[in-house]
VOGU-91474 format. One line per field, with one value per residue (C-alpha): residue in one letter; x, y, z. Coordinates in steps of 0.2 Angstrom, whole numbers. Each point is the difference from the previous one (the first is absolute). Layout:
REM VOGU-91474
aa	A/...
east	X/...
north	Y/...
up	Z/...
//
This chain:
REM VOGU-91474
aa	X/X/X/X/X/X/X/X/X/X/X/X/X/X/X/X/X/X/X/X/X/X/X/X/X/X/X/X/X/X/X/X/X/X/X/X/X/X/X/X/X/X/X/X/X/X/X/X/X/X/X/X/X/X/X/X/X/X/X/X/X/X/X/X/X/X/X/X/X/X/X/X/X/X
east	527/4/-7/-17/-5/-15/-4/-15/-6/-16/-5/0/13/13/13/14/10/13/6/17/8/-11/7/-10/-16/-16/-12/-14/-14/-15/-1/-17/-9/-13/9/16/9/-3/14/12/15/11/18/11/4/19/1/6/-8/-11/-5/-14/-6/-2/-7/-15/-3/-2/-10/-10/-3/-5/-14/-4/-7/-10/-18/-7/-14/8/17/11/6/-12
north	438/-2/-13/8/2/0/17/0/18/4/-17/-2/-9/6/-7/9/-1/10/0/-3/15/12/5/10/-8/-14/-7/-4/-12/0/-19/2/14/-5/-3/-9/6/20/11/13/5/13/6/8/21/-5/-19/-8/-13/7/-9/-9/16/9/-15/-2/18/-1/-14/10/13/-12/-7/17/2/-17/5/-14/-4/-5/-6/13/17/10
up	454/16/13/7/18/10/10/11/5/8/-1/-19/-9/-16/-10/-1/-14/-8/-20/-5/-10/7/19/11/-7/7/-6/15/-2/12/3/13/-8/-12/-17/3/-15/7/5/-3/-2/2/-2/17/-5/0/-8/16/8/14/17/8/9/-18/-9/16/-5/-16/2/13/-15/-12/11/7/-18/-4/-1/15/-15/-15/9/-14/-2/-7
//
């Protein structure tokens, strides 16, 4: 795997990371939400590496969908 990297959007912090073998895709873990080992993941629709913009937005999606209570997707 690649070396991960820190992305800070809204004020809440991820780590970045991207598999080796598989272009296009991320893995995100939500380091200051309230389990440190949550996250997603997602795959770019043509597998290229996508840029900072599009990572904040999927990130901005991601938490958009956190329930406030239980700090997960439900």
């Amino acid at each position: 795997m690649n070396e991960p990297w820190r992305m800070s959007v809204d004020g809440e912090e991820f780590e970045v990371s991207l598999p080796d073998g598989e272009p296009g895709t991320y893995h995100l873990t939500w380091l200051t939400g309230p389990d440190p080992q949550y996250g997603f993941g997602f795959t770019s629709h043509l597998p290229v590496q996508v840029g900072t913009e599009q990572l904040e937005e999927a990130i901005r999606e991601f938490l958009s969908q956190v329930d406030p209570g239980t700090g997960h997707i439900e």
